[in-house]
KOLPA-145235 format. One record per residue (C-alpha): x, y, z; residue in one letter. Coordinates in steps of 0.05 Angstrom, whole numbers, padded with zeros to 5 digits, always signed. Layout:
N
XYZa
...
REM end
This chain:
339
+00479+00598+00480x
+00417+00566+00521x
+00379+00571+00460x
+00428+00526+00422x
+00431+00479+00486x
+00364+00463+00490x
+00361+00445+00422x
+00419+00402+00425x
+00393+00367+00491x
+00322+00358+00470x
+00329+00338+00401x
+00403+00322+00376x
+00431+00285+00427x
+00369+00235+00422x
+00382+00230+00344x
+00446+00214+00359x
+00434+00166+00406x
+00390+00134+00363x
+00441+00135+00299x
+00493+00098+00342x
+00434+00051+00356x
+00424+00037+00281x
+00489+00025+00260x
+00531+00087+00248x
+00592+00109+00280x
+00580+00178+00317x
+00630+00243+00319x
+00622+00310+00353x
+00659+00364+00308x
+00642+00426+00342x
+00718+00427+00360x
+00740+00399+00296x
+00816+00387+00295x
+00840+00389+00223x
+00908+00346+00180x
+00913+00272+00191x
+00905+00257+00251x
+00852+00302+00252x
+00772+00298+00279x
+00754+00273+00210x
+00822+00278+00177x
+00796+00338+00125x
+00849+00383+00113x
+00799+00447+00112x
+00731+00460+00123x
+00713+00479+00052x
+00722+00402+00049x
+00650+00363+00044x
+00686+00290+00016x
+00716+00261+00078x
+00776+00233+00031x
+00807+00182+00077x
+00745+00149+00097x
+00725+00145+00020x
+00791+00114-00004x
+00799+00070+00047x
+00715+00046+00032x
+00742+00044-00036x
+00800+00000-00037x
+00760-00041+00016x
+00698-00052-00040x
+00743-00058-00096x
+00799-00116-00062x
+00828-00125-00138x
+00838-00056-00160x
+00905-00017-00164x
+00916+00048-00113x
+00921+00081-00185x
+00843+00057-00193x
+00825+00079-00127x
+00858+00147-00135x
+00830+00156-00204x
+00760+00138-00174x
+00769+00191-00114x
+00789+00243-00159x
+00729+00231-00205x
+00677+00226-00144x
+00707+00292-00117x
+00728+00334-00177x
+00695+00400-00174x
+00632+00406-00208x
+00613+00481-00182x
+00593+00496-00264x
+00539+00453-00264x
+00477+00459-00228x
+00464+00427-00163x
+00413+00391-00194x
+00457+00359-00252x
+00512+00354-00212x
+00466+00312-00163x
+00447+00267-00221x
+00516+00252-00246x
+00545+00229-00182x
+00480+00188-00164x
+00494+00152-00229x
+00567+00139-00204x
+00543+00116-00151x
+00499+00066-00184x
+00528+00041-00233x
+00599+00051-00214x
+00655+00081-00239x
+00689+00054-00305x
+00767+00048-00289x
+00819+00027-00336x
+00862-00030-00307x
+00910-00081-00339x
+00898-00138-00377x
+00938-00199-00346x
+00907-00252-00392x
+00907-00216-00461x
+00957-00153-00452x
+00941-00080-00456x
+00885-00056-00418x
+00808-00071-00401x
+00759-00022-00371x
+00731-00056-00296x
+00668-00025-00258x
+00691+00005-00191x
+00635-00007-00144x
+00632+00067-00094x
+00571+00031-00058x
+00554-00045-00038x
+00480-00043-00052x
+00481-00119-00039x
+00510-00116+00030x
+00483-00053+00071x
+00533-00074+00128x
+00599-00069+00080x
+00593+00010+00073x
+00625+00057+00126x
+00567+00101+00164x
+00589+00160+00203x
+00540+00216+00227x
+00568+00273+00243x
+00536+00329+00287x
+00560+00407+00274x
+00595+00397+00204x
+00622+00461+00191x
+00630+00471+00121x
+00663+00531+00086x
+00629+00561+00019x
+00646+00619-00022x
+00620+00674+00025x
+00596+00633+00081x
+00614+00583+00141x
+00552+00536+00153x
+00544+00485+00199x
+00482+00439+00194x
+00465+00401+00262x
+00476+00331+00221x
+00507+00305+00167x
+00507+00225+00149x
+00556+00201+00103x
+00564+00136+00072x
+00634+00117+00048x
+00654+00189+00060x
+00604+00219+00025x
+00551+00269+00055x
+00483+00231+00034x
+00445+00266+00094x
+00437+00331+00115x
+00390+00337+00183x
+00375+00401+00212x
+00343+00413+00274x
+00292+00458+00315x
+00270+00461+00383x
+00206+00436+00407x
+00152+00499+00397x
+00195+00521+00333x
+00157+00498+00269x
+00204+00440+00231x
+00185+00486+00166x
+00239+00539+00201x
+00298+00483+00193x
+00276+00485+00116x
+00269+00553+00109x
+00326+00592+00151x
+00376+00531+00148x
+00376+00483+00084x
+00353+00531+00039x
+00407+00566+00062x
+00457+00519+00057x
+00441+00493-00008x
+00457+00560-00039x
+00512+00578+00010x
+00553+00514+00010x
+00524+00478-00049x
+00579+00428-00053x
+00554+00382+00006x
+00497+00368-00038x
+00524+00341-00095x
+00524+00276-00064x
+00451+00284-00022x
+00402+00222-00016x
+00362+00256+00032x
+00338+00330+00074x
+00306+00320+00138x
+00278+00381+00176x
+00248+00371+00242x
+00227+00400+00309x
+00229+00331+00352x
+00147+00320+00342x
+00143+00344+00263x
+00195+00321+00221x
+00190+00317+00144x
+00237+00287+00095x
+00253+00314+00029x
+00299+00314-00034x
+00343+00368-00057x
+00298+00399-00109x
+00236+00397-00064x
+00200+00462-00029x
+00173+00447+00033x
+00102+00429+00007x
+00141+00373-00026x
+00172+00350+00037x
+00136+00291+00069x
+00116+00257+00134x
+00148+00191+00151x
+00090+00157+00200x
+00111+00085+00190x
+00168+00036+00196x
+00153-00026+00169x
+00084-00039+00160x
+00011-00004+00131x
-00017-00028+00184x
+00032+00002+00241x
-00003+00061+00286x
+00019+00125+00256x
+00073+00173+00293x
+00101+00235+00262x
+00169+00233+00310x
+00240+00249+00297x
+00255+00167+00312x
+00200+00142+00265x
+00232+00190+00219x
+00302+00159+00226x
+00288+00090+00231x
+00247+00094+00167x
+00294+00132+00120x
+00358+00121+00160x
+00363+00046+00178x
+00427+00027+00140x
+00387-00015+00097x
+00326+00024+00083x
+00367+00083+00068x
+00407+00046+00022x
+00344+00022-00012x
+00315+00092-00013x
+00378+00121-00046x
+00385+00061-00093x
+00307+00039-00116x
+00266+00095-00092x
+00299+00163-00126x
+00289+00185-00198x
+00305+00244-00234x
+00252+00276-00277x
+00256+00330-00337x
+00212+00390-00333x
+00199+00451-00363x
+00222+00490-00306x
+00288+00445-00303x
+00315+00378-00268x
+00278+00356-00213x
+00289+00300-00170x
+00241+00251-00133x
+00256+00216-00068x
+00188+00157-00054x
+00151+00179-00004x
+00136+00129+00058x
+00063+00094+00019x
+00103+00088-00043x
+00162+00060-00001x
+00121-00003+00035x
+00073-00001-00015x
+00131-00025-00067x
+00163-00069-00026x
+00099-00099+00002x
+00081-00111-00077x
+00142-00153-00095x
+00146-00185-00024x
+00077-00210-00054x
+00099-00218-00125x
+00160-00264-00105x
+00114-00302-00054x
+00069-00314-00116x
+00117-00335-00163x
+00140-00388-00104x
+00069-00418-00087x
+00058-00410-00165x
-00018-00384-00163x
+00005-00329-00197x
-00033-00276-00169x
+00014-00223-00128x
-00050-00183-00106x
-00061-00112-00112x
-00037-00044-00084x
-00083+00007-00077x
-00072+00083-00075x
-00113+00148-00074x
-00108+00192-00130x
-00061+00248-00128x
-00015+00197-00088x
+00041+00182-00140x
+00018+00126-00174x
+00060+00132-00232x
+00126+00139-00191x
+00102+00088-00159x
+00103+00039-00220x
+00168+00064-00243x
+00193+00051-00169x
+00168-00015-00169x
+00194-00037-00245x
+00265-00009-00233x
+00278-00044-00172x
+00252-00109-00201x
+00291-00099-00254x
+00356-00083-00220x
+00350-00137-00155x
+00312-00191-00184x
+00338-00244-00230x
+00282-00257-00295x
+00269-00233-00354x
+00219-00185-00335x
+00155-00146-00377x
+00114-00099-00351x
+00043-00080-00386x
+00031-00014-00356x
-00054-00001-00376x
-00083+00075-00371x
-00139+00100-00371x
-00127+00167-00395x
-00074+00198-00454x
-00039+00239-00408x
-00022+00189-00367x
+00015+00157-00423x
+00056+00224-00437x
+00070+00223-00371x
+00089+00147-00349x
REM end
């Protein structure tokens, strides 16, 4: 076991530490107790919903909505989707998640019934969702018990999966023994996944469900361009996992993309994260001084402009008020085909 405790004393218990710094609610569940008045209150390990947690986020979200609502809503969020793909069932959820869920409730005023939005996720208020890490999930599949060294959820649901290595062990063995592992293994938990992150303490990379691990980036900075660059574990968690910077990730920031080879899904990488937000920082300042001119982002080629104009129009179009049009200008056919 001093393998394991070396790992868990060099690099967990810091993420930890710095997870309860951000915001979230920390719980060991190495010695899970299970029932209701449980560790986490999951009746089984081959459990990856933590139930309670999400009804009660639910019914906290949605103040004017029946328990019959709320239940319907649980069941729909948690109904097994095992037929699908992991990819489609990814996609579906996501879309319940922003959008809402459509529940049937009655009509006081006219009689009968009128279809509501439940809302599963305050976008507008980071601070109104329930954020619990926990560290060794263990999580029953099929053939398999796995237990990843992190797991994030957000109103219950299991949005981040972290797995760890020890200093000296490449982060690229998290990715390759552990979440590759798990995603076939226990494919459940990631139904509801924002975010992968693998990492050794020094190299950590961030990725989305569909990626390999050339697809898995480097998050260097926090806030700014202009910020020195550090490839840590922290700068990797307080860029992607900063309540409100996850939930802008997650919300703005992920598409889903059709290929030949099948669904794949695309998490913005850190330049097309600031770079977007820097732009309609810009934009907004612009409109207010009225001059009109919100400036210019700049990126290398190869470096995802395209994703990066469909990152920027969708959140403009989802969090700011306007009738908005964009005039998107090639210079080449294929990139029309492909924007």
């Amino acid at each position: 076991m001093s393998h394991a405790y070396t790992e868990d004393q060099l690099v967990e218990q810091p993420a930890i530490g710095l997870f309860a710094e951000l915001g979230w609610q920390t719980v060991a569940a190495m010695e899970e107790t299970f029932g209701p008045a449980g560790t986490l209150q999951r009746e089984t390990k081959g459990e990856v919903v933590l139930a309670a947690r999400l009804r009660a986020a639910l019914a906290t979200l949605n103040p004017t909505l029946s328990a019959e609502a709320i239940t319907f809503a649980l069941d729909e969020l948690t109904r097994d989707r095992s037929a699908m793909s992991l990819e489609a069932a990814n996609r579906e959820i996501y879309l319940l998640l922003k959008e809402g869920l459509k529940v049937s409730v009655p009509d006081l005023e006219h009689g009968g019934q009128k279809t509501e939005r439940l809302q599963v996720v305050d976008w507008e208020h980071p601070e109104h969702n329930d954020f619990l890490l926990v560290s060794q999930f263990s999580v029953t599949g099929p053939l398999y018990t796995c237990r990843p060294d992190l797991v994030g959820f957000v109103n219950g649901l299991p949005w981040v999966v972290i797995e760890l290595k020890k200093p000296g062990v490449p982060a690229r063995a998290a990715f390759d023994e552990n979440l590759t592992h798990y995603k076939q293994q226990i494919p459940a938990l990631f139904w509801y996944n924002a975010l992968l992150i693998a990492s050794n303490g020094t190299d950590s990379r961030v990725g989305s469900l569909t990626a390999d691990w050339e697809r898995f980036f480097e998050w260097k900075r926090i806030e700014r361009e202009d910020e020195p660059r550090r490839v840590s574990l922290e700068v990797m968690l307080r860029g992607t996992c900063n309540r409100v910077r996850l939930l802008d990730l997650a919300e703005n920031f992920s598409l889903f993309s059709e290929h030949k080879a099948g669904l794949v899904k695309i998490l913005g990488q850190n330049h097309q994260f600031l770079g977007v937000n820097n732009t309609i920082a810009s934009m907004l300042e612009a409109r207010k001084m009225g001059h009109g001119r919100a400036g210019v982002f700049w990126q290398t080629q190869g470096s995802g402009k395209s994703f990066s104009m469909v990152f920027f129009s969708q959140k403009v179009l989802r969090k700011l008020a306007g009738n908005w049009s964009f005039v998107v200008v090639t210079d080449r056919v294929e990139l029309d085909e492909q924007i």
